[in-house]
N, C-alpha and C positions, 0 to 999 in steps of 0.2 A: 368335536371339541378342538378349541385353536391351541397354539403353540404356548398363548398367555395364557390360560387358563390351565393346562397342564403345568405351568411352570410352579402356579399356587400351591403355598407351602400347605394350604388347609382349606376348609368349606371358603364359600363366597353366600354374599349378600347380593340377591340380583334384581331386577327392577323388572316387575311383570306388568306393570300399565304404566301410562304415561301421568306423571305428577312430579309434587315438589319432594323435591329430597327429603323435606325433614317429616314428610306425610308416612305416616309406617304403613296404609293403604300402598304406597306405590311400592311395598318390596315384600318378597316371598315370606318373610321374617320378620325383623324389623326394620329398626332405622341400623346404619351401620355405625358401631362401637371401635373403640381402641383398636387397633389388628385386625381389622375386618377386613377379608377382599371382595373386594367389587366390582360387579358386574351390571353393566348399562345395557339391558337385554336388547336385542335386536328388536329394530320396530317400537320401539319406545324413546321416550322424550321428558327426560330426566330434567329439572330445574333448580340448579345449587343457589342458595340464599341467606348461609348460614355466615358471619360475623368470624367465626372458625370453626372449625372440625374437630374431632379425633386426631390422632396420629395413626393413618392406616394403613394398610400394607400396599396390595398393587391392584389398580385401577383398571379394567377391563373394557372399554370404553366401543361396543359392538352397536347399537343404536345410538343418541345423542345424548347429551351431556351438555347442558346450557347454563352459563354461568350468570344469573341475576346483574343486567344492567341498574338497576334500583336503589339496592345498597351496597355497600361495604362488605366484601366476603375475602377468606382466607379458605384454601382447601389442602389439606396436608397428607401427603404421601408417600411411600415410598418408590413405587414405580406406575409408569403408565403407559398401554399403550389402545392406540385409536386404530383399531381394525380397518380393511379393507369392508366400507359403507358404512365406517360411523363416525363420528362429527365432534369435536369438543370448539365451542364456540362462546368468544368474550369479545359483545359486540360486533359489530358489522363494519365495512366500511361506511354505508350509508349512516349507519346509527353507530359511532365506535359510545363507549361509557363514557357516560359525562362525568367532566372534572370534579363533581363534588363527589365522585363515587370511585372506591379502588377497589382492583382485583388480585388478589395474591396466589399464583400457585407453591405451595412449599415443598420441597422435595428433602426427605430425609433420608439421607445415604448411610448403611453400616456403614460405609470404607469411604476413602476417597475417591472421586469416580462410579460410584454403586449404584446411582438410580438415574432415571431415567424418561424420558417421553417420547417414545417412538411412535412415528408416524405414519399409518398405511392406509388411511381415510384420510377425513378433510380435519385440518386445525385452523380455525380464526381468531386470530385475535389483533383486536385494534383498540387501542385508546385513545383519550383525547387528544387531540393535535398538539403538541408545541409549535411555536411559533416564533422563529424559527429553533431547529435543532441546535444551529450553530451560527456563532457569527463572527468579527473577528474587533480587535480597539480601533477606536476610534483616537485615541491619546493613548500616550503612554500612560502605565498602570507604575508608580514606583513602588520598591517594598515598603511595608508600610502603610500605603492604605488602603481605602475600605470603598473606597467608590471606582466604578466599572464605568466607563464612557464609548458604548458599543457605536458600529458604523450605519445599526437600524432598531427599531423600536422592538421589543421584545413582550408577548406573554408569559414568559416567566413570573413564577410564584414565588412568595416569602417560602423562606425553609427550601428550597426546589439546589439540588446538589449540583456543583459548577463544577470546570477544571477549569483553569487559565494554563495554555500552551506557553512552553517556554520559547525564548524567543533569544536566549542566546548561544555558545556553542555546548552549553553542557546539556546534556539530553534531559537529565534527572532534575531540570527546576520544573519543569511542569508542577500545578497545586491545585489540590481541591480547595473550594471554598463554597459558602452556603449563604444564600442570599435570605436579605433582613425585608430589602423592600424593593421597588423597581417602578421608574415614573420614566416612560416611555421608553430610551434608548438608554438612561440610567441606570446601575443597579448599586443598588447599595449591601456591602456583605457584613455579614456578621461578627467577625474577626480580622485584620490586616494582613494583607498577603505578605509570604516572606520576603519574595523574589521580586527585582522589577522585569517590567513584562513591558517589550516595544508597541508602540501603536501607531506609529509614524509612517506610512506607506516607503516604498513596499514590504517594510519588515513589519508585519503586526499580528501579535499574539490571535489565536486562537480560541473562543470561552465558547465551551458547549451545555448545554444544560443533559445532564446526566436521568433525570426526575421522569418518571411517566407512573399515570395514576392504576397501570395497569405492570405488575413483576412475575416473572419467574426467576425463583431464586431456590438457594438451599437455605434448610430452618438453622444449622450451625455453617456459621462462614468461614469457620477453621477447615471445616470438611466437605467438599465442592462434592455437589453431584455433576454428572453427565453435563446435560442439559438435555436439548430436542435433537432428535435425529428421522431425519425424512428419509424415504424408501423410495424404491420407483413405483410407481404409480399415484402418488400421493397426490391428495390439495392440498392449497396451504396460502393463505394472506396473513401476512403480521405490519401490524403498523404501529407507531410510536408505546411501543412498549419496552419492555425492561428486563435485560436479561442480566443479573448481577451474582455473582459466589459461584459460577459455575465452572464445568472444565477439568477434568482429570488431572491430574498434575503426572507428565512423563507415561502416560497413559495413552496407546494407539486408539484413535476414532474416537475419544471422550471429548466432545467439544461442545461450547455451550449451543451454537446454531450450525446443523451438520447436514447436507445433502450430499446423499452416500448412494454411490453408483444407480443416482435416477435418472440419467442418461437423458434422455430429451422428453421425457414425459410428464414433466411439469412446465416445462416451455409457459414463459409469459407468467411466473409466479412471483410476483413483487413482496420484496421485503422493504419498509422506509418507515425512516425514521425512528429505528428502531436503537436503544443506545444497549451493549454491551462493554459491562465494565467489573474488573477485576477480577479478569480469567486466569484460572490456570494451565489454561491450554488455551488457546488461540482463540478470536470473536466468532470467525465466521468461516465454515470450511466449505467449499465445492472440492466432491471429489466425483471425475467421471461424470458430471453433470452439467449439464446445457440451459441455456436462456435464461437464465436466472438475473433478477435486477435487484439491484442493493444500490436505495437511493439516499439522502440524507440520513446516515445511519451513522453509529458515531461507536469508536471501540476506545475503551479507556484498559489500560496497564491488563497486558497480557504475560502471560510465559510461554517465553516463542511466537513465532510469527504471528502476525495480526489476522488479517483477511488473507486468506490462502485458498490457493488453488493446486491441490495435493499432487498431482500425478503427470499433467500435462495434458488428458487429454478433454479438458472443459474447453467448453468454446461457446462463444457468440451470448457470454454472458455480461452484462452493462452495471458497471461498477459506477453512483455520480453521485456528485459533491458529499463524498461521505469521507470520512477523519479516521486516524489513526494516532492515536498516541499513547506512548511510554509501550517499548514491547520489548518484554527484559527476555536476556539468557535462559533459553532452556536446552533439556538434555533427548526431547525425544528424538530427533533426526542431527546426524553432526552438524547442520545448517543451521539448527536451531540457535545455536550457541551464538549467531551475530542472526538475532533478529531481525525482520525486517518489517515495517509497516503493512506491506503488501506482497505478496510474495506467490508472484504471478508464472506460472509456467509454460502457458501455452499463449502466443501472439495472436489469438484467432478471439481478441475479446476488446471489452471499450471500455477504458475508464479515462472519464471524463472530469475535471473538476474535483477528482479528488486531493486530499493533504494527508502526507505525513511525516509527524513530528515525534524527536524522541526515542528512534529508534536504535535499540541496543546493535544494529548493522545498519542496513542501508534500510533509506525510505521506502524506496521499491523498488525489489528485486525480482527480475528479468531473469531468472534461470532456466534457459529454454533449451529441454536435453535432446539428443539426439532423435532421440525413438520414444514416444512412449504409448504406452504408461511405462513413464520411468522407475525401475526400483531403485530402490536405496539401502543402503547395508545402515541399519541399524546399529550395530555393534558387530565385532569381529567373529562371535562368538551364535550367532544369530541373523541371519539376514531375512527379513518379511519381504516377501514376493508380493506386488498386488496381484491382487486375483479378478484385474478388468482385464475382462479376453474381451469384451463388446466390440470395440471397434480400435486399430490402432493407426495413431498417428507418427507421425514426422515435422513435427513442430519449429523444427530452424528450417525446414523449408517454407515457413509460412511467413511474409508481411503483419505488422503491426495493424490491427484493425482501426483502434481507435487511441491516442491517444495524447489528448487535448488539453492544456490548461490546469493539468496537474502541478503539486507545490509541495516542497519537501525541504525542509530544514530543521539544522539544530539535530539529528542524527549524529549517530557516534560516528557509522560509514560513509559510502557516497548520499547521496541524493537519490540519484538513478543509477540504479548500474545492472547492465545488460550482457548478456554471456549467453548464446550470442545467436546471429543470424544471419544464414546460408542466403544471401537475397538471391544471388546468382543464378539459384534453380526454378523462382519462381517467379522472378523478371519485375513483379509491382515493385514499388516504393514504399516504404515504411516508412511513417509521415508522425514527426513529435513537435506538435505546435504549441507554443505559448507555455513553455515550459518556465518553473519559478524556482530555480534551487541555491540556499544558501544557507552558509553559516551551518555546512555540515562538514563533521571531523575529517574528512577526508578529499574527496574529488564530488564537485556540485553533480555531474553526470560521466560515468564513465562506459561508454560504447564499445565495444569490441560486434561486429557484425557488415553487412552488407547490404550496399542500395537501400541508404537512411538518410533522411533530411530531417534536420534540427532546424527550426525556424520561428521567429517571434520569442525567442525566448531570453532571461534575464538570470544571470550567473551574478553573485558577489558572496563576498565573506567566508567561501568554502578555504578550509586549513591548506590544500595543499595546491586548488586549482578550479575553475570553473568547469573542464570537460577535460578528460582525455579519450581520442576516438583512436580504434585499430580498423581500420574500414577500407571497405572495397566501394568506391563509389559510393561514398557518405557525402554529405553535404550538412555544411553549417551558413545559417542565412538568416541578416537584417534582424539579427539578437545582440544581446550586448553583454561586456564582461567585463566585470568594476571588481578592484581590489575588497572595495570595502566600502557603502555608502555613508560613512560618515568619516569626517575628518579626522576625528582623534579616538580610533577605538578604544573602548575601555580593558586594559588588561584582563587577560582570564573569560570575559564573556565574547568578546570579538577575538578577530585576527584576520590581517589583512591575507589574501590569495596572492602565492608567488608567481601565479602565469594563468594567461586566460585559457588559452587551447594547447593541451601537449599530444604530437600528434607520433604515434605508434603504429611502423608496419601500416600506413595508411596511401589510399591514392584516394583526396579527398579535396573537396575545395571550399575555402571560407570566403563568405561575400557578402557587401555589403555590413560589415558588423562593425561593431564599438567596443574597442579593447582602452583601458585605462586604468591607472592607483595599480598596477601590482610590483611590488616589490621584494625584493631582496630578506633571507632571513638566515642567517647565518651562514653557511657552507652551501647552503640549494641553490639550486639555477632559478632564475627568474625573469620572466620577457611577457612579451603578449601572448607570441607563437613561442612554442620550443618544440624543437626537431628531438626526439626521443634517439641518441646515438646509440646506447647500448643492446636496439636490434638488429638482428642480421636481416630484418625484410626491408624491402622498398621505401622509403616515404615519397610520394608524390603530392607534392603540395598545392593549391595554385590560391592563391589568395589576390583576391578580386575587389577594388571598390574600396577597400577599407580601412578605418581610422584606428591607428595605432599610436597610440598617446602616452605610452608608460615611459617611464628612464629608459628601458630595452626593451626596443621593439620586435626585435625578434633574436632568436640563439640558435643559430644552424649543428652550430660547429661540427665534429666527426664523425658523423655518422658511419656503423661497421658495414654497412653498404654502400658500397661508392657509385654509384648509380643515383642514388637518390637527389633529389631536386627540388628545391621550391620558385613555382613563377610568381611573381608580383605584378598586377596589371593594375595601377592606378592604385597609389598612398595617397592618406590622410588628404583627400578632398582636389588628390591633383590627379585628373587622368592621363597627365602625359608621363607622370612617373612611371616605367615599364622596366624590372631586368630577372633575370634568373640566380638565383644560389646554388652553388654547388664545392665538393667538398674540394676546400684549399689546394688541395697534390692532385689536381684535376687528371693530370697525364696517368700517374698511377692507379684508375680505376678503369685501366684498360683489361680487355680480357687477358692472362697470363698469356695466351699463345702468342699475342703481338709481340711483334722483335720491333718496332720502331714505333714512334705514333704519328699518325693517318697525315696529310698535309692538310686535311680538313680542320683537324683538331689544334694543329700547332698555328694554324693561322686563326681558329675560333680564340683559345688562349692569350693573343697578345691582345685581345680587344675588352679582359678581364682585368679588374682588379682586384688585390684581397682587403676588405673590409674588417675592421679588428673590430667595430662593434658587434657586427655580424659571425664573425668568427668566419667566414667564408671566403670563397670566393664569387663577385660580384659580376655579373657579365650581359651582357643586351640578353633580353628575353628571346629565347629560343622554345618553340615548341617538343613534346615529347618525342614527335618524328624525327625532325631537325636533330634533337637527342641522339637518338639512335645511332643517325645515319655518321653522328661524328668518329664513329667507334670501327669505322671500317672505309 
């Protein structure tokens, strides 16, 4: 006897040949009633086609269990789980259920959190394709109205559940809306949106279609069940299906799509196009688990973090073009409480072309611990140890794997923001190309790490700044950093960025880039560059090539390390422009043991002068050795 079988509160209904569910030939008894549990006997091949079920208790699911492509079914339960060699199966990739047909699993939980679908066999489910998941305006949407003018032609249905992304700094405009009709790239809704919604490149709203003819859900949406939870050794394909009402609330491992320490044993298991929406506990959890792909997949309004990667030590899983939005404050990990879209732990992974919008923290958060599997103190009173002894890592000594072409705005936090990484130990480069972050509450990307190249990428409209980097041999390259792309923000939905790059305890070089529009906001500093004075580490600057076009272009001023330096080789389109910055009382950043300063130094000095724009002092370009060698 298994573990789910002993759990049964009372007798089961079990299936002794293979037939339709509703045949009382295919079970030991009958057909199963109210409260009945059920058992899908080994070696048999069960066929559900029922319009709806009973309300029953827990699902046994030890041979196959196959859910009529044909018609329209409901199957309602309180828990289920799919044993090691047996199968619950809705549609195929090759055949997913045709659009005229829908599949519902219903899970009915005593409590919050209560029920469940555990996975130690194969689960498939696929429905009919959307087309696409997601896409993004083509015009602006104003509040108001009712017509949707996307940037490609859509299969979306009448009645099929929308969200339009918000697209200005308040996280909370995002809005559902439900489509009337749809003539190619058109959609027509059925109500006025509240909010206007950008579609002007590069700022353009977000519309995902929510709808798939295939759900797992809970039967009350006051009361969340679990959702799916995969094991190791499991199989598993899910495609354009629907995972909605799920998710524990404040609940450890209750999540609507959970792969729980399967370690590399589902390797190469694709999830896409799958939409989860309105979770109370997060869309999508990797815990301890490897290879996994999550492609076109789309999470609407979580509590707590979005797509998460729990521990730190998941790797070599491919996160692409999949969405994130609205992911409010929750209470289960203190981190929770500034959501984030993404919420990535280990750098040994790819996400490519993903977006996220709306988050109650940052769009994606970099929290790369020391050691892990990282614990985490739950509350003071309680601290939950995980319990992955499998394999351990060291995660800030790893390089960023992949990540390309990711887009984040309209966050309450940064955009990006990364904490951090050891490059030093492990010598590659961590490589952030074609980065998109704007018009989030705080800093569009903020860096703190080592041996990282920012490059291709496009900063404007964040509240406080485009990037601030703490880095050891970072590089920022032929990206661009705009106050604000339009000329007259509108109060309350924009704000223009006070400085493109603020650079922190960094030895780091900017080149080739496009700084412009940042301005002044009352008592803040504001330039293209700003030299961070309030630390005691290094800044070494060297900025290369580049066009700096604001009122101020750069803010040196006092740095608490006087050592620190920035070279300029070539402004705003002149390469003969060349000189170095350094702090004003040049002489007094001699080491205290000097009793005099050097003849090298007093004769470098008369060849500077001090710049009030700059707040510095100004002087022929010297190299970091030349540097040195002044000081002695």
């Amino acid at each position: 006897m298994n573990q789910t079988t002993m759990m049964m509160s009372g007798p089961a209904v079990a299936s002794v040949q293979n037939g339709d569910w509703s045949n009382p030939s295919t079970w030991n008894s009958s057909v199963p009633v109210t409260g009945d549990n059920v058992i899908i006997g080994a070696g048999t091949t069960v066929t559900y086609s029922l319009a709806s079920s009973p309300d029953l208790g827990v699902i046994d699911v030890q041979g196959a269990l196959v859910i009529s492509e044909s018609v329209s079914t409901q199957l309602t339960f309180t828990n289920m789980t799919v044993e090691y060699g047996g199968l619950l199966q809705i549609g195929s990739t090759d055949n997913p259920v045709p659009p005229s047909v829908t599949a519902t699993l219903a899970m009915s939980p005593p409590v919050e959190g209560g029920s469940m679908i555990m996975v130690m066999g194969d689960l498939e489910i696929h429905g009919s394709p959307v087309n696409p998941t997601w896409t993004r305006l083509a015009a602006t949407a104003p509040a108001g109205s009712t017509t949707l003018t996307l940037t490609q032609d859509v299969n979306w249905q009448p009645g099929d559940h929308l969200v339009v992304a918000t697209t200005s700094l308040n996280p909370m405009e995002s809005e559902e809306a439900w489509v009337s009709s749809v003539s190619g790239n058109t959609v027509t809704l059925q109500s006025p949106l509240k909010y206007e919604h950008d579609g002007t490149a590069p700022a353009q709203a977000e519309v995902a279609d929510l709808t798939r003819n295939v759900v797992v859900t809970s039967v009350n949406s006051a009361v969340h069940a679990e959702g799916v939870m995969f094991m190791a050794g499991a199989k598993a394909g899910l495609s354009y299906a629907e995972f909605s009402h799920l998710g524990g609330k404040d609940l450890l491992g209750r999540y609507p799509i959970h792969f729980h320490h399967v370690l590399n044993t589902m390797d190469g298991t694709v999830i896409n196009g799958v939409s989860v929406w309105d979770s109370h506990n997060r869309f999508i959890t990797l815990h301890n688990s490897d290879g996994i792909t999550i492609e076109n997949t789309i999470g609407y309004k979580s509590i707590g973090h979005g797509f998460f990667m729990e521990d730190g030590t998941e790797e070599n899983n491919t996160l692409v073009n999949d969405l994130a939005i609205t992911t409010l404050p929750g209470k289960l990990r203190p981190d929770d409480g500034g959501a984030a879209g993404f919420w990535i732990q280990s750098p040994r992974n790819n996400l490519t072309d993903d977006v996220a919008v709306g988050a109650a923290g940052s769009g994606f958060d970099l929290s790369i611990p020391d050691k892990a599997p990282d614990v985490v103190p739950f509350n003071l009173a309680n601290f939950i140890e995980s319990n992955s002894t499998e394999h351990t890592t060291f995660p800030r000594n790893l390089p960023i794997t992949a990540f390309v072409n990711d887009e984040a705005h309209s966050n309450r936090g940064d955009g990006l923001h990364l904490y951090r990484l050891n490059g030093a130990k492990h010598g590659a480069i961590s490589w952030f190309t074609g980065l998109s972050m704007w018009r989030n509450g705080n800093i569009g990307a903020d860096i703190t790490g080592a041996q990282f190249n920012v490059t291709s990428s496009l900063f404007f409209g964040n509240v406080m700044g485009g990037m601030k980097v703490e880095a050891t041999d970072g590089t920022i390259t032929h990206s661009k950093f705009l106050g604000e792309i339009v000329s007259a923000p509108v109060p309350g939905r924009m704000q223009i960025s006070l400085y493109g790059v603020l650079v922190s305890g960094s030895r780091a070089t900017i080149s080739d880039s496009n700084f412009s529009g940042h301005l002044p906001r009352g008592a803040l500093a504001s330039a293209d560059i700003i030299n961070n004075i309030n630390g005691f580490e290094l800044n070494a600057v060297n900025l290369i090539n580049d066009q700096l076009l604001s009122v101020k272009q750069i803010d040196f001023g006092y740095p608490l390390n006087g050592y620190s330096y920035f070279d300029v080789e070539g402004l705003n389109g002149n390469s003969s422009v060349s000189f170095s910055l350094f702090r004003y009382d040049l002489p007094t950043t001699l080491p205290q043991s000097s009793t005099s300063v050097p003849a090298g130094m007093t004769a470098f000095i008369a060849t500077c002068t001090f710049n009030q724009t700059y707040w510095a002092l100004t002087c022929p370009l010297v190299t970091p050795t030349v540097w040195k060698s002044l000081h002695t």
